[in-house]
N, C-alpha and C positions, 0 to 999 in steps of 0.2 A: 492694431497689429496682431494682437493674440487672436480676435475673429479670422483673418488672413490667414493666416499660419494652420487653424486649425481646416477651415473651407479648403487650402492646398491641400492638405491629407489627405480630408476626404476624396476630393479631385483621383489624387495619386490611387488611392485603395481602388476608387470606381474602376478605372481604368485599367486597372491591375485583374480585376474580376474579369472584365471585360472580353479582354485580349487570350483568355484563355479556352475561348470558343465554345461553353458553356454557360446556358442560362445559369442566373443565379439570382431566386423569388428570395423576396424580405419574408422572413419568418420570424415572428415574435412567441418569445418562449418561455415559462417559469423556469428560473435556477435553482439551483439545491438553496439557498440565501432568501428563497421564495421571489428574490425580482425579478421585474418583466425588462425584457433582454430582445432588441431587434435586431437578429444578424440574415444578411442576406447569404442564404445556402445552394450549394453545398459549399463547404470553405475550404480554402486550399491552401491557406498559410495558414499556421497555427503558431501561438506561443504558450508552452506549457509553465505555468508557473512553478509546477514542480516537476523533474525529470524521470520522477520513479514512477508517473503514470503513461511512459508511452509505450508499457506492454498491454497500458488497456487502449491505448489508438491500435498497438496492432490487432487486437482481437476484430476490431471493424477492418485493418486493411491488413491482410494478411501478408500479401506483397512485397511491400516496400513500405512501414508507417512512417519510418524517417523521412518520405517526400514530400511529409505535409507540413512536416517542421519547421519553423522560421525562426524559433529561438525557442531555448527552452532553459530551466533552474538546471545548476550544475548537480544538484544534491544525487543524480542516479549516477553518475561520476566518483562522487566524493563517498558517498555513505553506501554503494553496493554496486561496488567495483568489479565484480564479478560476471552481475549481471550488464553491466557499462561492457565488458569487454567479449560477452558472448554475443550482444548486438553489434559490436564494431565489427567481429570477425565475419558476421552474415553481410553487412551493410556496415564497408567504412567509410561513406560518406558521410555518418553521424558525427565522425570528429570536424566537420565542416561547418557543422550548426553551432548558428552563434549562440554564446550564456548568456544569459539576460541575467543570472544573478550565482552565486553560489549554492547555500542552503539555509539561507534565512529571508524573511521580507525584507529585511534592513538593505542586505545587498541583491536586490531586485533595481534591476537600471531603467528605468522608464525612457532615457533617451535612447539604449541600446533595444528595447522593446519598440518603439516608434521606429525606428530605421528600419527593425527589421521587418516595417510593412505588413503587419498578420489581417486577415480576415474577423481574424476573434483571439480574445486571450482565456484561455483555461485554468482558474483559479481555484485552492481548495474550499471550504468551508470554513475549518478554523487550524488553529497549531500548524503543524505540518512544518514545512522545511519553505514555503514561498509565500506570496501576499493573499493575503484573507481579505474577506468585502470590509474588514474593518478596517483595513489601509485605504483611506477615504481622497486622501488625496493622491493615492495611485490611480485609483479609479476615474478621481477628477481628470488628472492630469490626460488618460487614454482615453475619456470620453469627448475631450476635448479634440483630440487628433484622430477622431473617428474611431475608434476602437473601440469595440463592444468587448464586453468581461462576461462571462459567463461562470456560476461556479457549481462546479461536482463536489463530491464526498464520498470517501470511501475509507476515512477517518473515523469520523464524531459522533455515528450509527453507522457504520457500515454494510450491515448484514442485512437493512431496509433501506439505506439509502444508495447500496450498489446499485439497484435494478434500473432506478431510477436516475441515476449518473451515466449510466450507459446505456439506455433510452435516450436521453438530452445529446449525447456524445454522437450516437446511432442517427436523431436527426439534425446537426450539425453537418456532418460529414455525410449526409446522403445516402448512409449507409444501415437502414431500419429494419433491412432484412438480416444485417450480421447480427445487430444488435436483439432480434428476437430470435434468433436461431441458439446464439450464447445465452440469453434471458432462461431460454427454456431447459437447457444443460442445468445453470446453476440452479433454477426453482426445481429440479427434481433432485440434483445433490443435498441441499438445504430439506426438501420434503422425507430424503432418508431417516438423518435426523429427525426432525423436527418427529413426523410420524412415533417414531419408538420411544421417543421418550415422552408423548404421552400419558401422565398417568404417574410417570413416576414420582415418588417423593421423597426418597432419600439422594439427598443431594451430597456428596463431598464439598469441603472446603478446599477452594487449592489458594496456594497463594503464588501470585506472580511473580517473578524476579525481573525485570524489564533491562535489558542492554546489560548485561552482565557481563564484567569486565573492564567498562568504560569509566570507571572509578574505584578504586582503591577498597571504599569501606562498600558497608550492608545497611538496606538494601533498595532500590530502585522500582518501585512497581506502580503499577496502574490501577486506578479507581476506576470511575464509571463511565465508559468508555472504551475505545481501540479494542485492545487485546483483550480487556476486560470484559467485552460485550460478547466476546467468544465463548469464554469459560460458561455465561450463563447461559447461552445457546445451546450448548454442550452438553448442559443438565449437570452443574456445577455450583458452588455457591462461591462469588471473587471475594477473598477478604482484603482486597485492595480497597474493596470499594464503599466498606467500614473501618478501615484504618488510613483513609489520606482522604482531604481532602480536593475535589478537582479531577482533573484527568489523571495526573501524576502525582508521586509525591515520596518522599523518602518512609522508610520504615529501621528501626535498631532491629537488630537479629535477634535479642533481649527477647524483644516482643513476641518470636519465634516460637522461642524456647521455653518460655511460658504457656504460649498457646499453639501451638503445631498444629501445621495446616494437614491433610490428609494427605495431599497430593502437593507435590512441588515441579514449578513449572518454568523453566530458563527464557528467555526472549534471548537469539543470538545474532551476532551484530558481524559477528568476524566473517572473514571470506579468505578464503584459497590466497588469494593475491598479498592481501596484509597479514598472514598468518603470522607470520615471520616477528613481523614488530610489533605485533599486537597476539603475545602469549595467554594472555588474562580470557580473551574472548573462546564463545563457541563459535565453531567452525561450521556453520550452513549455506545451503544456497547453490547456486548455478556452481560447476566445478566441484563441490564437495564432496570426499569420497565416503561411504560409510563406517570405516574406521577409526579416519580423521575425525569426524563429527563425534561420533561415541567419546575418544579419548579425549577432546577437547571440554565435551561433557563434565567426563569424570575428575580432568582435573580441577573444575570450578566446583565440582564438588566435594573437593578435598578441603576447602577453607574452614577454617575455624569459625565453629556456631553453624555452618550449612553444614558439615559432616556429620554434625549430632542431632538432627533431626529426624525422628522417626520415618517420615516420606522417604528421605535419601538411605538411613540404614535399610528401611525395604524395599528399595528399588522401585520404590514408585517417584520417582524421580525421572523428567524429559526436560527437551527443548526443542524450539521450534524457531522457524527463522521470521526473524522479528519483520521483516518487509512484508509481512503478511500482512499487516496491520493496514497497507496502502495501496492493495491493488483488488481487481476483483474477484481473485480467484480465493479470497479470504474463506469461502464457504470449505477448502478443501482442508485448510486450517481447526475448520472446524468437527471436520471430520475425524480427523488425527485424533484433538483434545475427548471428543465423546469417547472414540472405543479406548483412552486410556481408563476413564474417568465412570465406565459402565461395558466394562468388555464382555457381559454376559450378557448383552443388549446388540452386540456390533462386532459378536465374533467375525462374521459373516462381508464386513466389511470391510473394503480395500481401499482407502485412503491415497494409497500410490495409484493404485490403478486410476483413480480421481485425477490424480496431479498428470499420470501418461496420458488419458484421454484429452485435458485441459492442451495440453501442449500439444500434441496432433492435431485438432480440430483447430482452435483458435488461436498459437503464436506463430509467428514467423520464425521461430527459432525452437531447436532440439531439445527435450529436457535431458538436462545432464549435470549430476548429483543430488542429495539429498536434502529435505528440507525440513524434516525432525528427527529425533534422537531419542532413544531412552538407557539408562543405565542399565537395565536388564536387558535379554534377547525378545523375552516375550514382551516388550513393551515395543520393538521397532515395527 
């Protein structure tokens, strides 16, 4: 019966390609997971494992991305609701795609993924908010009903494995020419960088504060990885990444205050829309106005043990919005952290103007509000 059942899928996908009046070649492909992956392209239903990656679909469809959506993780909903509500107001069709899960693998629904018929399912690499290749029996389960998994990263390396997730993204979706037209934007933003700092060797220490707000005590930061892998691109030294083990990990403020980091760095979590009930957070992101975001700053830097560290007494204190971590435009991120971290390197350098070309060329949607902060003026 489980042979049957799965032969039906198949049947149903074939036909489903079919009837769409467009060839569509089997193309076998390496994933970011390194597996070999046969989807027949271009694909026209997708299911995103995670929600916060369908600002990198629309970079390929600038259009309409939500027409190729067949389900997707709730997590761009739940965790950056801000940017959830600037894509509804362009395209409310999106409140019609079905969730396949919340924000974690655990609730990733394989039966609600199967109904929703996709072409391909879009997985991360690792962590993240959806099913990773190491949920083995998700994969069982949708290789059995025809459904090929594919998985990107813009997590676990991001800054080497973007180019390369959307390449793979680029020939899924039939779309190679967006995807090297974007490729070539961000390797010359990354080449800014990279180029000047050249050479240099005195590095700062910063240390990261990740999701600030989202818990009570100090403090939350990243090791080797995500946001961490920014700092060091930035010509930075992460002491995340000698004081925790893993991606993540807690830190005492103790440790701080002992050791002071040169530079201090907020991840912010908050949005426009949960400002209200979520006081503790920085305020970044689509909607945010520059005010807002500064004051939201400065009052997370009023806590006890973060106010008496020398970073924040000299206003070398910022934040940036933590969704950077998950999309491709991460390089702009990284832009930001350099000219704090070596501004006689990158005086020259406009970071926003980065973030306005990004959204002109590549989104479907307007940029609007800010997406770093600094305590002082000459830090925004």
């Amino acid at each position: 019966m489980k042979e049957v059942c799965a032969a039906l899928a198949a049947f149903v996908l074939f036909c489903a390609g079919a009837g769409n009046g467009q060839a569509r070649e089997p193309l076998t492909l390496t994933d970011l997971a390194g597996r070999q992956v046969m989807v027949r392209v271009p694909v026209e239903r997708i299911i995103l494992g995670e929600g916060r990656h369908l600002p990198a679909i629309g970079i390929l469809d600038r259009e309409d991305p939500t027409r190729r959506i067949a389900g997707m993780g709730g997590d761009l909903k739940q965790l950056d609701p801000s940017t959830y509500a600037q894509y509804r107001a362009r395209f409310p069709q999106i409140e019609d795609i079905p969730l396949v899960g919340q924000s974690s693998a655990s609730s990733f629904s394989i039966e609600q993924a199967i109904h929703s018929n996709p072409d391909v399912a879009i997985f991360s690499l690792s962590g993240g908010h959806g099913p990773t290749p190491k949920q083995k029996v998700i994969l069982d389960r949708l290789a059995a009903a025809g459904i090929p998994v594919a998985v990107i990263d813009f997590r676990d390396d991001p800054l080497r494995n973007t180019p390369l997730s959307m390449s793979l993204l680029g020939k899924l979706m039939g779309r190679e020419a967006e995807a090297r037209e974007f490729l070539e934007f961000y390797g010359k933003q990354l080449d800014l960088v990279r180029d000047r700092l050249a050479g240099v060797d005195e590095r700062p220490h910063v240390f990261l504060e990740s999701r600030v707000g989202i818990r009570e005590e100090c403090c939350e930061t990243i090791g080797d990885g995500m946001l961490g892998r920014f700092i060091e691109w930035a010509g930075g030294i992460n002491m995340g990444a000698s004081l925790v083990p893993g991606a993540a990990g807690m830190v005492n403020v103790e440790q701080l205050i002992v050791a002071p980091p040169d530079v201090y760095l907020a991840t912010a979590i908050g949005s426009t829309i949960t400002a209200a009930e979520t006081p503790n957070r920085i305020v970044l992101g689509a909607g945010a106005g520059a005010g807002q975001a500064r004051e939201s700053l400065a009052r997370s830097m009023a806590r006890t043990g973060i106010a008496q560290l020398p970073a924040v007494r000299n206003g070398d204190a910022h934040a940036i919005w933590h969704h950077f971590y998950n999309t491709p435009i991460n390089v702009v991120a990284v832009q930001a952290i350099a000219k704090w971290l070596h501004p006689g390197k990158f005086g020259d350098l406009d970071p926003r103007q980065t973030l306005e070309t990004f959204f002109e060329r590549f989104q479907p949607v307007p940029l609007d509000g800010v997406y770093w902060t600094s305590l002082s003026e000459e830090g925004q």
